[in-house]
Residue frames as a rotation matrix with the C-alpha (Angstrom) as fourth column:
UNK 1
0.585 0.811 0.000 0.00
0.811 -0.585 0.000 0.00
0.000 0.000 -1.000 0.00
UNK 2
-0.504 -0.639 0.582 1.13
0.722 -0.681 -0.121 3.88
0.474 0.359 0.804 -1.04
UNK 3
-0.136 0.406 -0.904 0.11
0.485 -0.769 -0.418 7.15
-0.864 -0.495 -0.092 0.67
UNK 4
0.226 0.262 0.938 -1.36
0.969 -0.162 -0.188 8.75
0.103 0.951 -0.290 -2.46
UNK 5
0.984 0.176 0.018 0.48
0.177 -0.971 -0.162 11.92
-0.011 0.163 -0.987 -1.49
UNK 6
0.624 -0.780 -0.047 4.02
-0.665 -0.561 0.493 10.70
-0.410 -0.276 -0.869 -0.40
UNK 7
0.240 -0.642 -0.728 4.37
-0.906 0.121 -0.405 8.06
0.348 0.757 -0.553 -2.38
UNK 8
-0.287 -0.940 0.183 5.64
-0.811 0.137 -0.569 6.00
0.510 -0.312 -0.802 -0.03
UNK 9
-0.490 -0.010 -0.872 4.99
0.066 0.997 -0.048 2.32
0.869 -0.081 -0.487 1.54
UNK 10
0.188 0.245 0.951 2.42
-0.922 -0.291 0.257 2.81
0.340 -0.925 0.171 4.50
UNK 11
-0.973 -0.095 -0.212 3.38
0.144 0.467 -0.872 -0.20
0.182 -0.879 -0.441 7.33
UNK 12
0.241 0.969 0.053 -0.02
-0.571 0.097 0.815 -1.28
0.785 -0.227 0.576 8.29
UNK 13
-0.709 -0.695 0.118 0.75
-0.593 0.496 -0.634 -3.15
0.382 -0.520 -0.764 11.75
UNK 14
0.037 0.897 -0.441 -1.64
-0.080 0.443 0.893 -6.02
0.996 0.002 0.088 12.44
UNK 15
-0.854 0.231 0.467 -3.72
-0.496 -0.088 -0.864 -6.38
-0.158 -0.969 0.190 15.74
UNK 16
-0.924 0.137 -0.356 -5.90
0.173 0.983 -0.070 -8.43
0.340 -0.126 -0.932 16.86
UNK 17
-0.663 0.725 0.185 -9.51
-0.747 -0.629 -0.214 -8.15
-0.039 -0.280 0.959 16.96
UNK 18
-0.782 0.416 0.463 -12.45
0.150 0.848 -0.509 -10.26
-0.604 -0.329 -0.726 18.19
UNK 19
-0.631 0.515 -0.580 -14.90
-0.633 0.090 0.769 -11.33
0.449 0.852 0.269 15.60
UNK 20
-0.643 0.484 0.594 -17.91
-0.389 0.461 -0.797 -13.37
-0.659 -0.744 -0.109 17.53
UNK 21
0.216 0.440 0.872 -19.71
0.631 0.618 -0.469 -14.34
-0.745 0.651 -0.144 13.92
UNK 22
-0.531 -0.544 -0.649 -18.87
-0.507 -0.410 0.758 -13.95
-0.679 0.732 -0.058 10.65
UNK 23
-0.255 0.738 0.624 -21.72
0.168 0.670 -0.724 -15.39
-0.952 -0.080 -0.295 8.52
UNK 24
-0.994 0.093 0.052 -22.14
0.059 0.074 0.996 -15.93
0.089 0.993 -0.079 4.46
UNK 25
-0.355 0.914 -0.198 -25.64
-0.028 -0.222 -0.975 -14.46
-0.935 -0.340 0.104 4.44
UNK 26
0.670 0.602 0.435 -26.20
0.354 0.256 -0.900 -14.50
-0.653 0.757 -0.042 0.51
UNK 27
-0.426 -0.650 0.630 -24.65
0.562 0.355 0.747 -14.41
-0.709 0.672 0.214 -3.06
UNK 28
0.362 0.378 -0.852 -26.50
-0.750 -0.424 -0.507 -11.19
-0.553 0.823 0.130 -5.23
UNK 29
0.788 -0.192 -0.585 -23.71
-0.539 0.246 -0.806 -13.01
0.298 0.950 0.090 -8.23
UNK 30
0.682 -0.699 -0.216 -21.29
0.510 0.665 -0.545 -15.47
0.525 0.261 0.810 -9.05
UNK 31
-0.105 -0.926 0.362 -18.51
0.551 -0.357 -0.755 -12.30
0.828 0.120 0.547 -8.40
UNK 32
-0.414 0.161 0.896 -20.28
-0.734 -0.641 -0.224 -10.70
0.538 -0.751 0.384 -4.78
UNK 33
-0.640 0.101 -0.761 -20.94
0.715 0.442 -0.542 -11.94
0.281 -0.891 -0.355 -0.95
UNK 34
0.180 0.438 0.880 -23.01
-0.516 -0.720 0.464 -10.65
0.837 -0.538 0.096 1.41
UNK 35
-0.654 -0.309 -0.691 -21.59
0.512 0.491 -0.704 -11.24
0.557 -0.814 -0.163 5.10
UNK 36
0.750 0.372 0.546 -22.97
-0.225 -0.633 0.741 -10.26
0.621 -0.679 -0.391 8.23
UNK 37
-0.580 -0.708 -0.402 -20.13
0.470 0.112 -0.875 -9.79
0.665 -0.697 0.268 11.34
UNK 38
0.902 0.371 0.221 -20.77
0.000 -0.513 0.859 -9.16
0.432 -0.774 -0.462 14.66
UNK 39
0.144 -0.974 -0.175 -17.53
0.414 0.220 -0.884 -7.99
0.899 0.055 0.435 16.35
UNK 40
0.392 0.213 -0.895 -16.10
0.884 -0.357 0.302 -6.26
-0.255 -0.909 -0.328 19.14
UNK 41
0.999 -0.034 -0.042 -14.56
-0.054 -0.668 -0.742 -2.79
-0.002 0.743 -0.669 18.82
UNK 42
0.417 -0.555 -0.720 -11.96
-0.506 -0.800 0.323 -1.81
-0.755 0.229 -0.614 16.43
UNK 43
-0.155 -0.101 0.983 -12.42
0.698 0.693 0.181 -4.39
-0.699 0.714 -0.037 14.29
UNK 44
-0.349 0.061 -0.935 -12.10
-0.571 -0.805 0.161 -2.94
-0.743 0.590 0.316 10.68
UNK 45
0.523 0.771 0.362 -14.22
-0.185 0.518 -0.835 -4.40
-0.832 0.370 0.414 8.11
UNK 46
0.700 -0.272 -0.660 -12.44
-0.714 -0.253 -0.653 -3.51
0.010 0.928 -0.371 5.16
UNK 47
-0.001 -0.697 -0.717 -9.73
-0.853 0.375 -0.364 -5.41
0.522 0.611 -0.595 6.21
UNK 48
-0.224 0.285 0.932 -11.57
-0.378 0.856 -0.353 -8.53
-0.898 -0.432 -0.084 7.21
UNK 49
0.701 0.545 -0.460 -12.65
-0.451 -0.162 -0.878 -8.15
-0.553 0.823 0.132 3.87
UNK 50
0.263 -0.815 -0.517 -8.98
-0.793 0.123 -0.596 -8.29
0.549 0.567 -0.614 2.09
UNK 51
-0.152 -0.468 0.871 -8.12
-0.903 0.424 0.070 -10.70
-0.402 -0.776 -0.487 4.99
UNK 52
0.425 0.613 0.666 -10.92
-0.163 0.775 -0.610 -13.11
-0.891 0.150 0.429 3.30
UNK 53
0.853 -0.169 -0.495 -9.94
-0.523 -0.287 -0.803 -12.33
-0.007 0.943 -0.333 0.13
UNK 54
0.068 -0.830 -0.554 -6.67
-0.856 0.236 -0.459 -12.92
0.512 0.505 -0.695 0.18
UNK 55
-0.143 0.051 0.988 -7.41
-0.561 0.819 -0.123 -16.46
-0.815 -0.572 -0.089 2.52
UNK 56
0.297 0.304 0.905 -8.91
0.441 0.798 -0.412 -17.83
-0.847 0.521 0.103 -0.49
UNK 57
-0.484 -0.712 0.509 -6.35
0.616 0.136 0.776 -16.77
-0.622 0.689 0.373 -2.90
UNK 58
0.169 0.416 0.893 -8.25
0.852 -0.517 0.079 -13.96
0.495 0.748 -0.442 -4.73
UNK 59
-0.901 -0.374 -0.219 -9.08
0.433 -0.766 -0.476 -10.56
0.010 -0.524 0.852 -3.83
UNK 60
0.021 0.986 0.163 -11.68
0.885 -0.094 0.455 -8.60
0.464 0.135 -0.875 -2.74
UNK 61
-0.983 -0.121 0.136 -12.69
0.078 -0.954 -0.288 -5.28
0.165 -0.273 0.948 -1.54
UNK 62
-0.580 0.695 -0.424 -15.49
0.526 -0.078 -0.847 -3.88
-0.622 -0.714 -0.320 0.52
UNK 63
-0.779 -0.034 0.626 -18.32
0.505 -0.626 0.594 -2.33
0.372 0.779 0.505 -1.90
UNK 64
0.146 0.813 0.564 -21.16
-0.289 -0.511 0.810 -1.47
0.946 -0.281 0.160 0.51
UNK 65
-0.818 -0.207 -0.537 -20.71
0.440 0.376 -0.815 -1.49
0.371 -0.903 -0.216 4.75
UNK 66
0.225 0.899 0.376 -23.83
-0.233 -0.325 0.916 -0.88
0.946 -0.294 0.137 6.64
UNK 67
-0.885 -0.378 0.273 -23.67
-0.227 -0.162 -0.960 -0.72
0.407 -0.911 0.057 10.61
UNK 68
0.464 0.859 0.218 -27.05
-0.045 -0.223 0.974 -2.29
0.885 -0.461 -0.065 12.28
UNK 69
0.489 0.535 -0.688 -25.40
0.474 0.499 0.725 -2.04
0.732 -0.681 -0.010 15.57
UNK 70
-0.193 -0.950 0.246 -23.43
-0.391 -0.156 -0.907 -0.14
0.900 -0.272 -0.341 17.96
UNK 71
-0.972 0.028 0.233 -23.42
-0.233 -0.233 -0.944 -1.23
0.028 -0.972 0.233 21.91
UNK 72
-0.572 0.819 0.036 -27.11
0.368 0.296 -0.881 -1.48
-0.733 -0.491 -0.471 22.90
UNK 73
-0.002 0.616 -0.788 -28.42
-0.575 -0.645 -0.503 0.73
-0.818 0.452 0.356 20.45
UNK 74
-0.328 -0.027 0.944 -29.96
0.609 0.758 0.233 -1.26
-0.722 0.652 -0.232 16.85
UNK 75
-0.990 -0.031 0.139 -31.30
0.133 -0.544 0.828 0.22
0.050 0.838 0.543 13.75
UNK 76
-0.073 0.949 -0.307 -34.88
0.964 0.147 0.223 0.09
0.256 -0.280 -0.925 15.65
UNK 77
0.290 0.116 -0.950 -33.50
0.821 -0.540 0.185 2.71
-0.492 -0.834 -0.252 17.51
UNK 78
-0.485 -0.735 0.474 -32.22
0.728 -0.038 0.685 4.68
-0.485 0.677 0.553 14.76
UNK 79
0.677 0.512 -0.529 -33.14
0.004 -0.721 -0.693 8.11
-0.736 0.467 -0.490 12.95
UNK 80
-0.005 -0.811 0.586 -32.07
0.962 0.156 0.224 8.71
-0.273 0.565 0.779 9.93
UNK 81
-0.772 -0.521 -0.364 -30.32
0.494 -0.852 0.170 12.20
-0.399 -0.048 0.916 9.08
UNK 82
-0.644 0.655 0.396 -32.99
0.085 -0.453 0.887 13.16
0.760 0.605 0.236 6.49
UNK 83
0.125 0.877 -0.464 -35.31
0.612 0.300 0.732 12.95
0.781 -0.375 -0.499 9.20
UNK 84
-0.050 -0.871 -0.489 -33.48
0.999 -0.053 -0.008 14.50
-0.019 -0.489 0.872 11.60
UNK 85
-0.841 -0.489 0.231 -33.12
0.519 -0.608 0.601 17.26
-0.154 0.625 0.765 9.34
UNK 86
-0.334 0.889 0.313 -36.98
0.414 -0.160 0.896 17.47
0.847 0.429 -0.315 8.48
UNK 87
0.407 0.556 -0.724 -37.76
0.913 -0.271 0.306 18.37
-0.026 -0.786 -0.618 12.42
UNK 88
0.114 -0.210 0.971 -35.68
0.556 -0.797 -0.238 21.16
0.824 0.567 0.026 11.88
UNK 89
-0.067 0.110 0.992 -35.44
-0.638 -0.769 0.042 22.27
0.767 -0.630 0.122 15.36
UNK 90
-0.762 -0.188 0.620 -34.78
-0.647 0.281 -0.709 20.85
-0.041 -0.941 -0.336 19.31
UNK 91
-0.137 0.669 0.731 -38.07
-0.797 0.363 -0.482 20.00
-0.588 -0.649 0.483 20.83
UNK 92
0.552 0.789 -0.269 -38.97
-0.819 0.453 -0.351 17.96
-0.155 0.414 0.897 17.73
UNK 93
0.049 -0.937 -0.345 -35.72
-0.698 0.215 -0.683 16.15
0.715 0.274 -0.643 17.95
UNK 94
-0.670 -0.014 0.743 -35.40
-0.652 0.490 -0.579 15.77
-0.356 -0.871 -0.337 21.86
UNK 95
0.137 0.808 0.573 -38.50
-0.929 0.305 -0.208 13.50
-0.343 -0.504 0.793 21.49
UNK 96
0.870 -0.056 -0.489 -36.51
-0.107 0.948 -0.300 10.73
0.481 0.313 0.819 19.86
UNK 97
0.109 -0.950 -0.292 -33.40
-0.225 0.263 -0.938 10.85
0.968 0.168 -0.185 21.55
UNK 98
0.476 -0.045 -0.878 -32.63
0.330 0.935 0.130 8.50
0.815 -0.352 0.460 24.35
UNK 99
0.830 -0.485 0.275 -31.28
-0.543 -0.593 0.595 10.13
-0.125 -0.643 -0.756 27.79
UNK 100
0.148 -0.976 -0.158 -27.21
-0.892 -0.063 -0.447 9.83
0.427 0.207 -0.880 27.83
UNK 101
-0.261 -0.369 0.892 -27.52
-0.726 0.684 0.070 7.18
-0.636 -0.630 -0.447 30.68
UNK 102
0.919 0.384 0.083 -28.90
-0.144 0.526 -0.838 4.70
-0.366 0.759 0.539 28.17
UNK 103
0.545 -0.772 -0.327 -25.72
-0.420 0.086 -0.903 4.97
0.726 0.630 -0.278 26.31
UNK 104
-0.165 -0.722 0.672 -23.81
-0.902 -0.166 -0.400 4.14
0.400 -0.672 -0.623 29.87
UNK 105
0.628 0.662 0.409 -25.57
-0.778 0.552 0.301 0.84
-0.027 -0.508 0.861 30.75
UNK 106
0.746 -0.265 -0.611 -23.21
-0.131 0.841 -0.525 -0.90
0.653 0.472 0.593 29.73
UNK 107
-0.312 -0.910 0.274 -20.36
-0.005 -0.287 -0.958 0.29
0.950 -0.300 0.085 31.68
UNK 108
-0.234 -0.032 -0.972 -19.82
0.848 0.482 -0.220 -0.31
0.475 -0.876 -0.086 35.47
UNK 109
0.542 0.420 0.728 -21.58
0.069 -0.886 0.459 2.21
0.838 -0.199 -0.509 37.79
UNK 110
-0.494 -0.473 -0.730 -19.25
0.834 -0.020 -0.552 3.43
0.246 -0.881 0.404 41.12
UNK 111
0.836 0.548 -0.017 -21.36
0.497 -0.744 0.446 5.81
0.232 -0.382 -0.895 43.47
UNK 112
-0.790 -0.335 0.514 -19.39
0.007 -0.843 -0.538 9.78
0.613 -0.422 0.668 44.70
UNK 113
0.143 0.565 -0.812 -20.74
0.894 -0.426 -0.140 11.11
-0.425 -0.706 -0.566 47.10
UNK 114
0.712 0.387 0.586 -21.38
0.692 -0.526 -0.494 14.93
0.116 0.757 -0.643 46.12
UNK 115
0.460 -0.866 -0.195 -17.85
-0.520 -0.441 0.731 16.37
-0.719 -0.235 -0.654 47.33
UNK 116
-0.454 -0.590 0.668 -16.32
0.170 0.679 0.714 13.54
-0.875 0.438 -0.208 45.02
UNK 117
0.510 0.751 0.419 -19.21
0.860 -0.436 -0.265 14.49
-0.016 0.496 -0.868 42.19
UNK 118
0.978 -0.048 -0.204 -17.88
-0.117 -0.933 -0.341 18.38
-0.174 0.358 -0.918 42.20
UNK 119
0.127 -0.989 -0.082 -14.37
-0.240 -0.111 0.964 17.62
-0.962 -0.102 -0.251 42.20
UNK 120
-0.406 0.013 0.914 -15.00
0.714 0.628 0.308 15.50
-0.570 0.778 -0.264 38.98
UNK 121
0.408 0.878 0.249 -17.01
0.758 -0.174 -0.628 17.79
-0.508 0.445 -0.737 37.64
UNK 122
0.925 -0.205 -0.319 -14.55
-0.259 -0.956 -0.138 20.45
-0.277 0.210 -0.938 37.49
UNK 123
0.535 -0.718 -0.445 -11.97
-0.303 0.328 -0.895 17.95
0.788 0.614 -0.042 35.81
UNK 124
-0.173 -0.614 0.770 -10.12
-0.980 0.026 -0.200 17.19
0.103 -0.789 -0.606 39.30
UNK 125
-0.242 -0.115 -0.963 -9.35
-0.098 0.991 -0.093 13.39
0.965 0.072 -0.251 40.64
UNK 126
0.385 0.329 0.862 -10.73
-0.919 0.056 0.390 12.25
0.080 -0.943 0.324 43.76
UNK 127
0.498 -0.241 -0.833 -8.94
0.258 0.958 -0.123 9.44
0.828 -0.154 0.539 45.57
UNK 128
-0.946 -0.296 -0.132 -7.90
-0.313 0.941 0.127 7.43
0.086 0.161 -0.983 47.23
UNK 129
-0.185 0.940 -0.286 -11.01
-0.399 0.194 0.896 5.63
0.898 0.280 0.340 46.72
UNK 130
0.343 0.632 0.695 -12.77
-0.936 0.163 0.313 3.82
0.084 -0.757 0.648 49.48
UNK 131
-0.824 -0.459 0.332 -11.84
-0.510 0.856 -0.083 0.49
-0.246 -0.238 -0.940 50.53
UNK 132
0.155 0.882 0.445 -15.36
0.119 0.431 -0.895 -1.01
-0.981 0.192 -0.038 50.15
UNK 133
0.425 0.261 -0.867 -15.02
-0.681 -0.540 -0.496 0.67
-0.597 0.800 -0.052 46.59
UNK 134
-0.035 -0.956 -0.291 -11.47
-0.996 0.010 0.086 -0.64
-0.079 0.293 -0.953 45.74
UNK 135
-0.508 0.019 0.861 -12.54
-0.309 0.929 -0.202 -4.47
-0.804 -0.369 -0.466 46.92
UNK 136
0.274 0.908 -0.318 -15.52
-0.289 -0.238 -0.927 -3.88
-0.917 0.346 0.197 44.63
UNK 137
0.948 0.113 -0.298 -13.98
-0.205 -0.500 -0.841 -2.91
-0.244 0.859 -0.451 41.57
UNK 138
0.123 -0.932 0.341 -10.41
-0.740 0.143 0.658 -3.45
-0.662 -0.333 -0.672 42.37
UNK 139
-0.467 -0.148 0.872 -10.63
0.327 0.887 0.326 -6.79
-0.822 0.437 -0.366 39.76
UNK 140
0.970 0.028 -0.241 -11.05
-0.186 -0.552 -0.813 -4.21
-0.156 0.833 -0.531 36.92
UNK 141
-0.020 -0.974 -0.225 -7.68
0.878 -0.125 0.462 -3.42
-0.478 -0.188 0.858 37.91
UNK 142
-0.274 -0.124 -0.954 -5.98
0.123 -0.988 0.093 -0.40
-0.954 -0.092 0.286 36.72
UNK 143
-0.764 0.155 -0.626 -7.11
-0.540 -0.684 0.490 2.05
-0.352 0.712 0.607 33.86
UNK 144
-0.638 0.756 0.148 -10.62
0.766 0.642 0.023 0.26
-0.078 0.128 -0.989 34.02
UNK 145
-0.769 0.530 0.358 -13.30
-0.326 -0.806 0.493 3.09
0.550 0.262 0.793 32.57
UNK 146
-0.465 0.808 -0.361 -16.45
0.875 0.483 -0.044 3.61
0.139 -0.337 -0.931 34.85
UNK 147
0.153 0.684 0.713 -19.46
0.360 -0.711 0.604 5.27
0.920 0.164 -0.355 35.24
UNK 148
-0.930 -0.082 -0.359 -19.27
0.339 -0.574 -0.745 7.96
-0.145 -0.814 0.562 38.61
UNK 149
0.014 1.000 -0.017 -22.85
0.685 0.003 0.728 8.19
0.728 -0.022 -0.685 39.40
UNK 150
-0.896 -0.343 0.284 -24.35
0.121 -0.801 -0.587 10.80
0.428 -0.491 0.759 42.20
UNK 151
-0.366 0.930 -0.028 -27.75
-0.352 -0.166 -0.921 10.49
-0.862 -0.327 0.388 43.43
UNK 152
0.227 0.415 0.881 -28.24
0.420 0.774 -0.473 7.84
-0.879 0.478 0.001 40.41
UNK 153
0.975 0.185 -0.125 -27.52
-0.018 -0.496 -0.868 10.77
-0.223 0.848 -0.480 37.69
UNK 154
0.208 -0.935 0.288 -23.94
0.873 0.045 -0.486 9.90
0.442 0.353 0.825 35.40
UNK 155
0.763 -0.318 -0.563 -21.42
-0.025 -0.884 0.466 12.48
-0.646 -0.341 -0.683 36.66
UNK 156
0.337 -0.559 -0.758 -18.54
-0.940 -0.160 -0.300 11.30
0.046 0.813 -0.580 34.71
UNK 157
0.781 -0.608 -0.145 -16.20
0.467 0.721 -0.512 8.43
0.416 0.332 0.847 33.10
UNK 158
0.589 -0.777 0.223 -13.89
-0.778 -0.471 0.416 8.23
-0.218 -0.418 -0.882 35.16
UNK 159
0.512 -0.519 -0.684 -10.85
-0.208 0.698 -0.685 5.85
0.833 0.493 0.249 34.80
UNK 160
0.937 -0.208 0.281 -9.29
-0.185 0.386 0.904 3.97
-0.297 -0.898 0.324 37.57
UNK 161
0.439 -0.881 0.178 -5.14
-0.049 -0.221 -0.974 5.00
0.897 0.419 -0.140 38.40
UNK 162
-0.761 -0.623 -0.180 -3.19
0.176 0.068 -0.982 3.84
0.624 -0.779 0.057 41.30
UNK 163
-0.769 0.271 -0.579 -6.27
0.605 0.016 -0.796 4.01
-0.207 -0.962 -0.176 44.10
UNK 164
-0.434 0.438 -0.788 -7.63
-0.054 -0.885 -0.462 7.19
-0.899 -0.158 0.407 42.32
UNK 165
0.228 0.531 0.816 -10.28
0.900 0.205 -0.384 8.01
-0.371 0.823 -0.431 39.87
UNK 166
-0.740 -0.432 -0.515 -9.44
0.027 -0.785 0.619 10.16
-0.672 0.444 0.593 37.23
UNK 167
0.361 0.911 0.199 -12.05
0.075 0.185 -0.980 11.83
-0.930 0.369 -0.001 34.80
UNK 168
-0.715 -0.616 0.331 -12.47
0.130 0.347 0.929 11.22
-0.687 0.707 -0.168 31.36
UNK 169
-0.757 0.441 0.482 -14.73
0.196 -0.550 0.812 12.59
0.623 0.709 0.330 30.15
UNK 170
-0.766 0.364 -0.530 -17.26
0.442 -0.300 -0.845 14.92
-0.467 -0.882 0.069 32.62
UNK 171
-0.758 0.606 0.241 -20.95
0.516 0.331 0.790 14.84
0.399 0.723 -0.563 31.83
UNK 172
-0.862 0.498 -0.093 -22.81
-0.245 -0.571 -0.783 17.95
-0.443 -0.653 0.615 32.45
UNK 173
-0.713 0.700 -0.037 -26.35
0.341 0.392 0.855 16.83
0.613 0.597 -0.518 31.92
């Protein structure tokens, strides 16, 4: 592969990504597949694609990718831009879109108390954590991402470092 500006050999370094199904789903022609994958993230399609391709001695290349999933969310849950676009305006928006915590279910929840809650809020670490906490959670181990909750309502992603949480990203909602 060339950088189409410098010319030059890009180094593509492989890594390792988790593929839970990979399914022949139909044949349009003789010369096209249709897969379906379910992966985890940072899988790259395209080059599962060439991966296949070049497994069975040929080549191939990606000509349509469609996403029905990210995380919890499916293509049920889904607007599409044109639409989107047609409300033209907040309120008529807000009334499809899902509160943030929804997006967070997935991710472990660790209660603050509301001194630990402002500190975060204003980008600051709060530790050492609790013992009760640390037992808890402690078998994340380090630089494990969690939710920092307050009276039940997301404060931030915070990331577990040496005892202390550190935010990562601080969720004024």
């Amino acid at each position: 592969m060339t950088w189409p500006r410098a010319g030059e050999p890009a180094e593509l370094a492989a890594r390792e990504a988790f593929i839970e199904r990979f399914e022949l789903i139909g044949r349009p022609s003789p010369e096209d597949a249709l897969f379906e994958v379910r992966s985890g993230k940072g899988a790259y399609m395209r080059s599962l694609a060439r991966d296949l391709a070049k497994a069975l001695g040929s080549l191939g290349h990606v000509v349509a990718l469609r996403r029905l999933s990210v995380g919890p969310f499916g293509e049920a849950q889904a607007i599409s831009l044109d639409s989107l676009e047609a409300m033209g305006h907040i309120p008529a928006a807000s009334r499809h879109l899902l509160p943030v915590a929804t997006a967070l279910d997935d991710i472990p929840a660790l209660a603050v108390n509301d001194s630990e809650a402002s500190r975060l809020r204003c980008g600051q670490s709060v530790g050492p954590i609790r013992r009760q906490d640390l037992e808890r959670i402690g078998q994340f181990g380090s630089g494990a991402i969690f939710c920092a909750k307050s009276g039940g309502q997301p404060v931030a992603l915070v990331r577990l470092e040496a005892g202390d949480l550190r935010p990562v990203r601080v969720l004024n909602l």
